[in-house]
C-alpha positions as CSV (number, residue, x, y, z in Angstrom):
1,X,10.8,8.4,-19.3
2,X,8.5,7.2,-21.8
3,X,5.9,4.1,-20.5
4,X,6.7,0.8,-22.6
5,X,3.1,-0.4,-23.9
6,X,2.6,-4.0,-24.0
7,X,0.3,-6.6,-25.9
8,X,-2.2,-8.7,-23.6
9,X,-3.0,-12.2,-23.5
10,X,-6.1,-13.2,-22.3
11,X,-7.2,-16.0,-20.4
12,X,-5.3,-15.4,-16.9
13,X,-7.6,-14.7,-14.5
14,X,-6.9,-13.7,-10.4
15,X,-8.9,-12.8,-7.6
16,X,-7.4,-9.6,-5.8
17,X,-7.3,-10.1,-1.8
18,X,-6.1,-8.3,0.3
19,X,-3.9,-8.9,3.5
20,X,-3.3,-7.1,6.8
21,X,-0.6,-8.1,8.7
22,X,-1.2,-9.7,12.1
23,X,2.2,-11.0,13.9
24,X,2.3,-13.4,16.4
25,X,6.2,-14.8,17.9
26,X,7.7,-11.5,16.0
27,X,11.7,-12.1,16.3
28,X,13.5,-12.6,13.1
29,X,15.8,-16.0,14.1
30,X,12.2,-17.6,15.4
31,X,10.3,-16.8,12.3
32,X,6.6,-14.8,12.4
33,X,3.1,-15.3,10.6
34,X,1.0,-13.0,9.2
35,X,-2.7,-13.2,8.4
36,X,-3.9,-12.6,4.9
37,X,-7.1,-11.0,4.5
38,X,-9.3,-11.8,1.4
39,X,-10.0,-9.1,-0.8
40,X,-13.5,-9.3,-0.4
41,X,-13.7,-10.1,3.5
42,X,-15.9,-7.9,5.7
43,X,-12.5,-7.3,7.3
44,X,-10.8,-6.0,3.8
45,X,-10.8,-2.0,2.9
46,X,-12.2,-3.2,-0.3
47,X,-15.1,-5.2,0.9
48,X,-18.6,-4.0,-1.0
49,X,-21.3,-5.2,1.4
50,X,-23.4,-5.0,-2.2
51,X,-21.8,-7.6,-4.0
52,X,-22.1,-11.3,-3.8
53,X,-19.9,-14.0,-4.3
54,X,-20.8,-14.6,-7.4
55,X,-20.6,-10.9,-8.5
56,X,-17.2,-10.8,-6.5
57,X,-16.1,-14.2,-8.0
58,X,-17.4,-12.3,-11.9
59,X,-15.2,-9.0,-11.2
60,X,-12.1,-11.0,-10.3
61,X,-12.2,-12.6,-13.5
62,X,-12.6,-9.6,-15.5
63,X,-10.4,-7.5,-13.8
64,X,-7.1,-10.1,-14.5
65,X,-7.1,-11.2,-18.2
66,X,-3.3,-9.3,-18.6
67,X,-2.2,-11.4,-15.5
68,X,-0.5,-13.9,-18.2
69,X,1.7,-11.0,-20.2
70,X,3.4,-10.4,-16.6
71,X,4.9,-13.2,-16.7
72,X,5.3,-14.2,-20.6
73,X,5.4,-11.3,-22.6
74,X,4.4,-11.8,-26.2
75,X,7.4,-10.1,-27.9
76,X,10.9,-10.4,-28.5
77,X,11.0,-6.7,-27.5
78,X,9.2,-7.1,-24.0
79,X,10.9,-10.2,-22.9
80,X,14.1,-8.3,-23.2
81,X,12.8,-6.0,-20.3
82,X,13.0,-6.0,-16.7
83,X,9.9,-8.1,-15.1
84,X,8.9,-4.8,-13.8
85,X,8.2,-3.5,-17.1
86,X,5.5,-5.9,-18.2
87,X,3.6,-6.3,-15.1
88,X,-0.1,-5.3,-15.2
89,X,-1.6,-3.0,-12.2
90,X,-3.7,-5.2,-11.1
91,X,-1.5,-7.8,-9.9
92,X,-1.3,-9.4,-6.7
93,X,-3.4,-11.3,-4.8
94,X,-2.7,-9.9,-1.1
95,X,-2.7,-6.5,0.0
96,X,0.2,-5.5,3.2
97,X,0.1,-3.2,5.8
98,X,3.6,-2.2,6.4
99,X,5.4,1.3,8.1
100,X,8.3,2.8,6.1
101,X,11.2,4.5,7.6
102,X,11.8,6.4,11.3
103,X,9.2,7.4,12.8
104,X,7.6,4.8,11.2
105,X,5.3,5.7,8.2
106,X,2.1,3.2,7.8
107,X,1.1,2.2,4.2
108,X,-0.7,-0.2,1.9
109,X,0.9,-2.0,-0.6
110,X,-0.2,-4.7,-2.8
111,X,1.6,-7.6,-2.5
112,X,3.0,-9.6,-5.1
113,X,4.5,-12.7,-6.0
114,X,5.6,-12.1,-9.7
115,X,7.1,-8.5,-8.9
116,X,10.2,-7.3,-6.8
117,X,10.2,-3.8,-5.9
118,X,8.6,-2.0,-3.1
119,X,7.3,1.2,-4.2
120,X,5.1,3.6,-3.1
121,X,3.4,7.5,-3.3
122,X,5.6,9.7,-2.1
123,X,5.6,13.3,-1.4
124,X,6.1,15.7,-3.0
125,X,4.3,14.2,-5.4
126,X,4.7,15.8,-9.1
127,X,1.7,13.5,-10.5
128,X,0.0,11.0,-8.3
129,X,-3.0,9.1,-8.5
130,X,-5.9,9.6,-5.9
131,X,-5.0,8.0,-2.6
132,X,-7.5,8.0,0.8
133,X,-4.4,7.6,3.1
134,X,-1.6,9.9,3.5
135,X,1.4,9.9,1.2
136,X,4.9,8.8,2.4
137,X,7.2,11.8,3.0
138,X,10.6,11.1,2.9
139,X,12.2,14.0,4.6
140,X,11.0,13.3,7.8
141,X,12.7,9.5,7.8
142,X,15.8,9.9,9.6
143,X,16.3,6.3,8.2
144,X,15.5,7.7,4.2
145,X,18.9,7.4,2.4
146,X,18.8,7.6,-1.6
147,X,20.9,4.8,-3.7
148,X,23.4,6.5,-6.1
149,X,22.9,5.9,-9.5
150,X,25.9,4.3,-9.7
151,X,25.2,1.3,-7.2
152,X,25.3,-2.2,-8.1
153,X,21.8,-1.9,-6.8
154,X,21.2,0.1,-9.0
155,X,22.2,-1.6,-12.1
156,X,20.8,-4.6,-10.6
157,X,17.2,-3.1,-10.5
158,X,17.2,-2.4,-14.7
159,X,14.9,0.1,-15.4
160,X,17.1,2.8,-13.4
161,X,18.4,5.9,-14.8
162,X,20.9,9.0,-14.1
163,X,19.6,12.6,-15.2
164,X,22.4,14.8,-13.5
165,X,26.3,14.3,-11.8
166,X,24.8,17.0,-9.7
167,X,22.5,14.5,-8.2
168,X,23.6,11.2,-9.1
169,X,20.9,9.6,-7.1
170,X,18.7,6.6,-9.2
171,X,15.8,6.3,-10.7
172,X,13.6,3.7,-11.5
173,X,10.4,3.4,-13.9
174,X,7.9,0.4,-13.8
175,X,5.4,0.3,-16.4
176,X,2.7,-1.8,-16.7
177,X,0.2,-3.3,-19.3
178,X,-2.2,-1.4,-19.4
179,X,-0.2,2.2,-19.7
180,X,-0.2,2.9,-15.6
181,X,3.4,3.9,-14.6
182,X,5.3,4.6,-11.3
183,X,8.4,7.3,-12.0
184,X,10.0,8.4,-8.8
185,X,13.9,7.8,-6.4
186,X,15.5,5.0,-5.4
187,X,16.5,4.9,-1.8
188,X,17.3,2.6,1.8
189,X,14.8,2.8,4.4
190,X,13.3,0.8,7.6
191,X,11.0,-1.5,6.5
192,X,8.7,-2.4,9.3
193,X,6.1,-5.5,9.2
194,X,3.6,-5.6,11.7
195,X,0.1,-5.0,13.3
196,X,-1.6,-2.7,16.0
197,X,-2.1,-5.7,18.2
198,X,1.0,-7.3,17.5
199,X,4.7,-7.0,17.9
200,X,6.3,-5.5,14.8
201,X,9.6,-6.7,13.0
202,X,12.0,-4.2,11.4
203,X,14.6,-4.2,8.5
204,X,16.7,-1.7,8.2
205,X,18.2,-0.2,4.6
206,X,15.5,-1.9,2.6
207,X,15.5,-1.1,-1.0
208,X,12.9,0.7,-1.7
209,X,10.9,3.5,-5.2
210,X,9.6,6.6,-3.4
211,X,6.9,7.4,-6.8
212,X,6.8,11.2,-7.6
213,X,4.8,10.3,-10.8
214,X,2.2,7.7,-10.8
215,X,-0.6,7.2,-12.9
216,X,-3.3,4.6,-14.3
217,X,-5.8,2.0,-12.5
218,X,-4.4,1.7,-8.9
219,X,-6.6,1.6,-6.5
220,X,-7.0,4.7,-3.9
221,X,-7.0,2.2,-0.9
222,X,-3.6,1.1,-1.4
223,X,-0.1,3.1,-1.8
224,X,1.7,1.0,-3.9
225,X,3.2,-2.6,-4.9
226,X,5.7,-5.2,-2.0
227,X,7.5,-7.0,-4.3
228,X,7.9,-10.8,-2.9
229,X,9.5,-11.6,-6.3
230,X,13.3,-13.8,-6.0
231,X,14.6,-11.2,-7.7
232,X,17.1,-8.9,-5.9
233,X,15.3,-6.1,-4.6
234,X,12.6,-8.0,-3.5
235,X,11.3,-7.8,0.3
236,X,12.3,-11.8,0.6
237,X,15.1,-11.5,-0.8
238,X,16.6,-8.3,0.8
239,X,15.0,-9.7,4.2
240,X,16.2,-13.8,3.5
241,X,19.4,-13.6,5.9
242,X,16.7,-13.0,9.1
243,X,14.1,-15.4,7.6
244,X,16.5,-17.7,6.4
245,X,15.6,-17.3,2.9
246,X,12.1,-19.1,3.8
247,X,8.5,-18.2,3.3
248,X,5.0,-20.3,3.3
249,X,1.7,-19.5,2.8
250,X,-2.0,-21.9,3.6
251,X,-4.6,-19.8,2.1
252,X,-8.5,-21.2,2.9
253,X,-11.1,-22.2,0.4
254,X,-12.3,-19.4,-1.4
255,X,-15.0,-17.0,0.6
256,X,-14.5,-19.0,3.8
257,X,-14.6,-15.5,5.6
258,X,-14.8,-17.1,9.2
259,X,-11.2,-17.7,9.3
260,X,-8.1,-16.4,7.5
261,X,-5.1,-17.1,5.5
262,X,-1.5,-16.9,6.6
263,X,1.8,-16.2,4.9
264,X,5.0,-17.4,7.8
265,X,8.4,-16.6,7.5
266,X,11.4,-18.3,8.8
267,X,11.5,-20.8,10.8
268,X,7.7,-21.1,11.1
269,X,7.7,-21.4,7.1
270,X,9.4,-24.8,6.9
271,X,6.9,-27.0,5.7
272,X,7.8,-30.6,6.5
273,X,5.9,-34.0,8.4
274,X,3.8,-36.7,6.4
275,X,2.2,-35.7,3.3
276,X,4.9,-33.4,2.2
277,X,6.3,-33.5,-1.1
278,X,8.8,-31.2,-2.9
279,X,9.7,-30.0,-6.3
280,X,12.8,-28.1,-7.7
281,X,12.5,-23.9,-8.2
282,X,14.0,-23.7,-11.7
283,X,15.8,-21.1,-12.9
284,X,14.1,-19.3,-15.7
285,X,14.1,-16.3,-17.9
286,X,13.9,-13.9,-14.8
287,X,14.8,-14.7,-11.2
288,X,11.4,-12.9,-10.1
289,X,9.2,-15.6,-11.2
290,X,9.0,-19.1,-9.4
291,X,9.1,-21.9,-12.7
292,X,8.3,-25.1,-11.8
293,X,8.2,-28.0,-14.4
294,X,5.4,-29.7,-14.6
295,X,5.5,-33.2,-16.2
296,X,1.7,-34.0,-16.5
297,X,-1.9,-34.2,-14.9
298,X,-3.8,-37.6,-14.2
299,X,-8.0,-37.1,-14.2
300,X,-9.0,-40.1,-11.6
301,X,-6.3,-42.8,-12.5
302,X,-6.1,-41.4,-16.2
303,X,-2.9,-39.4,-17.1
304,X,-2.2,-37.0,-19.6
305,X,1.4,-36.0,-20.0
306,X,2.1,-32.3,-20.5
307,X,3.7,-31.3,-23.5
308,X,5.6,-28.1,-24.2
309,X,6.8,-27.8,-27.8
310,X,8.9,-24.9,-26.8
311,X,10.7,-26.4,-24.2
312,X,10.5,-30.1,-25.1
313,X,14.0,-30.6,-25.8
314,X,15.5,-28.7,-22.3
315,X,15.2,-29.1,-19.1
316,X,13.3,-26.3,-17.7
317,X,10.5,-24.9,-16.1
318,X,7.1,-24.7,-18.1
319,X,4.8,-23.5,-15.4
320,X,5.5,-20.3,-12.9
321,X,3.5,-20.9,-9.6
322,X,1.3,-17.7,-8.2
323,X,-0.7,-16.6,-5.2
324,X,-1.8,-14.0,-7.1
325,X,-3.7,-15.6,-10.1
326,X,-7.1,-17.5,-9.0
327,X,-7.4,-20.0,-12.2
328,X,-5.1,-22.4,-13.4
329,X,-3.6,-21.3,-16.7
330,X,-2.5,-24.7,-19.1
331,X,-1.4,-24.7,-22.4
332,X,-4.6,-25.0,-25.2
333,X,-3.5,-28.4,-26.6
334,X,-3.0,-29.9,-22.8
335,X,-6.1,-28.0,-21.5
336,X,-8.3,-29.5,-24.5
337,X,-7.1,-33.2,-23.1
338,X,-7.6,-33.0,-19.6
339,X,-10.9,-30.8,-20.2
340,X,-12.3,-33.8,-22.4
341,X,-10.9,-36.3,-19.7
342,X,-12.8,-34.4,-16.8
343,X,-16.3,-34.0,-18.8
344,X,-15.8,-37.6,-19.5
345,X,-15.7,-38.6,-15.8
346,X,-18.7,-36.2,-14.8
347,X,-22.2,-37.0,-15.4
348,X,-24.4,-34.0,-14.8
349,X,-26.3,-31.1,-17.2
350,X,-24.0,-29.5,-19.2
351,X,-24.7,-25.3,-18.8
352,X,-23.1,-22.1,-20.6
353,X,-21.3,-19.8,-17.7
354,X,-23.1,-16.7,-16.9
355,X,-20.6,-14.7,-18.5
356,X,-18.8,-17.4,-21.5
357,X,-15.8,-17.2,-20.0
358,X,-15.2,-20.7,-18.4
359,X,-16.0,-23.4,-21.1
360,X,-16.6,-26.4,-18.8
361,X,-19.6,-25.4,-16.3
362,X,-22.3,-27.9,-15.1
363,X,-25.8,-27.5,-13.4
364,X,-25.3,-27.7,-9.6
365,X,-26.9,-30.4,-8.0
366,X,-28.4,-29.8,-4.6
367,X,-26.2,-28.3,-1.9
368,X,-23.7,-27.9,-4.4
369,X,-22.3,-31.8,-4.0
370,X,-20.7,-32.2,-7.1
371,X,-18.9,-35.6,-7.4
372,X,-16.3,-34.8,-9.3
373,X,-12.7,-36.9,-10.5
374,X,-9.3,-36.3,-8.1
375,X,-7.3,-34.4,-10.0
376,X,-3.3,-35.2,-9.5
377,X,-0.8,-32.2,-10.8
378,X,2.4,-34.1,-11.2
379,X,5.6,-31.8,-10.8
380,X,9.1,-33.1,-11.2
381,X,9.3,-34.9,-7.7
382,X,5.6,-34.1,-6.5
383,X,2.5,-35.0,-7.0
384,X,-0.5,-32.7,-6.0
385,X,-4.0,-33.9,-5.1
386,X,-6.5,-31.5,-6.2
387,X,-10.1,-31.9,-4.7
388,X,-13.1,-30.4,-6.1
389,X,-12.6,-27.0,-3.7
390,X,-9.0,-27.0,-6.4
391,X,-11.2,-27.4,-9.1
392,X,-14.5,-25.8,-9.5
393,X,-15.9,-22.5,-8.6
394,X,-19.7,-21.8,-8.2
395,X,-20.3,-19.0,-10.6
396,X,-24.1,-19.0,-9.5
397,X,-26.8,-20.1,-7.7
398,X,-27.2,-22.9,-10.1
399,X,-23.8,-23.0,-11.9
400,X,-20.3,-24.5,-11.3
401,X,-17.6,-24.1,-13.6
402,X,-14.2,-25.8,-14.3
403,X,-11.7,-23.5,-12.5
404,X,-9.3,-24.0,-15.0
405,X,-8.7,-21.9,-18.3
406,X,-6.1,-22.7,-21.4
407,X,-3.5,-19.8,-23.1
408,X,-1.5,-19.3,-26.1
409,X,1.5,-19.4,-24.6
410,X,2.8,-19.9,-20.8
411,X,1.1,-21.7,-17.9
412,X,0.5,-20.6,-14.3
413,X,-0.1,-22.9,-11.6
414,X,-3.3,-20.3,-9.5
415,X,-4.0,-20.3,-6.0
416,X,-7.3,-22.1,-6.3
417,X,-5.4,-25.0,-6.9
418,X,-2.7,-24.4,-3.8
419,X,-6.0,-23.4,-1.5
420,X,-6.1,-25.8,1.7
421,X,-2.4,-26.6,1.0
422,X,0.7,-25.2,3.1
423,X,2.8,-24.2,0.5
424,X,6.5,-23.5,1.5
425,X,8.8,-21.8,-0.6
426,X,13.1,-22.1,0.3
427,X,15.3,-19.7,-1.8
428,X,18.0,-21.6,-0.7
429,X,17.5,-25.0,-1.4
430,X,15.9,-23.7,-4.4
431,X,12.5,-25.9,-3.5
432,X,8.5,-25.5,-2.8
433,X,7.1,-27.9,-1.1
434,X,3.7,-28.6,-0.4
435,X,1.5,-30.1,2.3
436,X,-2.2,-31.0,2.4
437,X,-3.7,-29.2,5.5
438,X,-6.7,-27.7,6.4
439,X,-5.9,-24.0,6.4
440,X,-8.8,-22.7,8.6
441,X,-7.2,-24.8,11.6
442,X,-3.6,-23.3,11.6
């Protein structure tokens, strides 16, 4: 099975975090929450007491400019493959602790919004990449049962294959951008979500890759990828009858390490009360990604309407919302307007960044109290206030930057932007909705 090599595109950038799971009021029908721990929290496997904020802030950046070619592949070629084949390794913006099978199995998985499929190490392992933890060992699951390669679920997944009618069980493949690959067995297992102080919530004959041959840039902290994709196979999907097909997320400003984020399923997902607006979930070129349209951006009481050439004749999404990319990717003809419209309304010392990578990037005035312009994002049914925690990142002691970047081709709605927002996603009514809170209180 031969890896697919893409093109990148730059300009998407993302901050890795990383989640643990904490539950609290674990039954299925009643819904449960989960804390999300930041990538770079003293409480996170990754966390380099070395680095500062500024140097974590820097490496984020760098390590995500092929975050936009997951989700809008340059070629005709790519965009005819499964989402799973143009994904880059170092999506995701959350990493989940999460047991597999019975007994259950504890692992690491980074999770991700634009991907579907759980996967992870597995022994015995023909070609794996260095992992710290143990490796998942599917004959000693009593709940391990592999999918036939001639399952609608299999189909269904894409990049499946059938070597032998010997053993007619499927495989998958998911390659990535950047040449790292996972090649190993589809099967149904026990999925269990939970925590060491807190009650734990199981799902039985959850699809999920058992990799035998996995290679590239994947971290040895973590043992794989939890899809949380709409695609079929993915954990919210396969889980949505129990959770009602609902899931929410209020993640705090960035590097607020006192308190943490929190994804909710079920009933404790539905985001609703004054303040809350909604906007329609489109359907797009694959069901994984969450298209939203958006119809325009006002700087103060100044609007600029958003204009997609590809799409202006259609109704349809032209901007995929993601907790797993930092920045806010726009188009490079809207990005030059509102970028011009937001200098205009600013009137402090004009810097370079430390690394040229954010063009719009100020001198910081003392205690960092920038007065900058309210940003509104204006989505078909919703507008979004954006304060200056939405819109600029301190990339130094003595340097604040625009937190938002512009692309070719494709725009991504980041998590800076949704930060201090509870952001409820319903697969059923097809909706996200969004509610201005203060995150480090809930």
């Amino acid at each position: 099975m031969a890896t697919t090599h893409h093109h990148y595109i730059l300009f998407l950038f993302l901050t890795h975090t990383l989640s643990t799971l904490c539950f609290h009021e674990a039954h299925k029908k009643g819904g449960f929450s989960v804390k999300l721990i930041h990538r770079d929290s003293p409480m996170s496997p990754f966390h380099n007491p070395t680095e500062t904020h500024f140097n974590q802030l820097s490496n984020a950046i760098h390590r995500s400019f092929n975050r936009v070619n997951h989700f809008y592949p340059k070629t005709k070629s790519s965009r005819q493959k499964t989402p799973q084949s143009v994904i880059t390794s170092s999506q995701g913006e959350y990493l989940v602790k999460y047991s597999i099978g019975t007994p259950p199995f504890d692992a690491m998985g980074i999770a991700d919004t634009g991907s579907d499929l759980i996967w992870s190490q597995c022994k015995p392992c023909q070609q794996c990449y260095n992992q710290t933890t143990p490796l998942f060992d599917p004959s000693k699951s009593a709940t391990y049962e592999p999918v036939s390669c001639y399952s609608s679920m299999c189909n269904s997944l894409g990049q499946s294959y059938c070597y032998s009618d010997t053993e007619p069980n499927c495989e998958y493949t998911v390659s990535y951008g950047d040449g790292s690959h996972s090649q190993g067995n589809l099967a149904l297992d026990t999925i269990t979500l939970g925590s060491t102080t807190g009650s734990s919530v199981s799902f039985p004959k959850i699809p999920i890759g058992c990799g035998l041959n996995n290679a590239g840039t994947f971290d040895s902290k973590c043992s794989g990828i939890v899809g949380l994709g709409g695609g079929a196979v993915s954990l919210i999907s396969q889980i949505g009858p129990s959770i009602d097909s609902k899931f929410s997320y209020c993640l705090v400003p960035l590097f607020e390490f006192n308190s943490t984020s929190k994804i909710n399923f079920g009933e404790n997902a539905v985001v609703e009360g004054p303040g809350t607006v909604s906007t329609p979930i489109i359907p797009g070129s694959f069901d994984t990604f969450y298209y939203l349209k958006l119809e325009g951006m006002s700087v103060g009481s100044k609007r600029i309407e958003f204009v997609d050439d590809s799409t202006s004749n259609e109704v349809k999404g032209n901007i995929i919302i993601d907790s797993g990319t930092t920045l806010t990717i726009l188009l490079e003809k809207f990005y030059t307007k509102l970028e011009a419209e937001v200098e205009a309304h600013i009137n402090l010392e004009r810097v370079n960044s430390t690394d040229q990578i954010l063009s719009l990037c100020y001198k910081s005035p003392p205690n960092n109290a920038i007065e900058v312009p309210i940003i509104t994002a204006h989505f078909a049914g919703a507008d979004i206030v954006l304060n200056s925690l939405n819109t600029f990142v301190s990339v130094s002691d003595d340097a604040m930057c625009f937190a938002f970047a512009p692309v070719a081709s494709g725009s991504i709605f980041g998590n800076l932007a949704q930060m201090n927002h509870l952001v409820g996603y319903d697969l059923l009514r097809k909706t996200v909705s969004f509610k201005p809170t203060d995150c480090t209180k809930i």
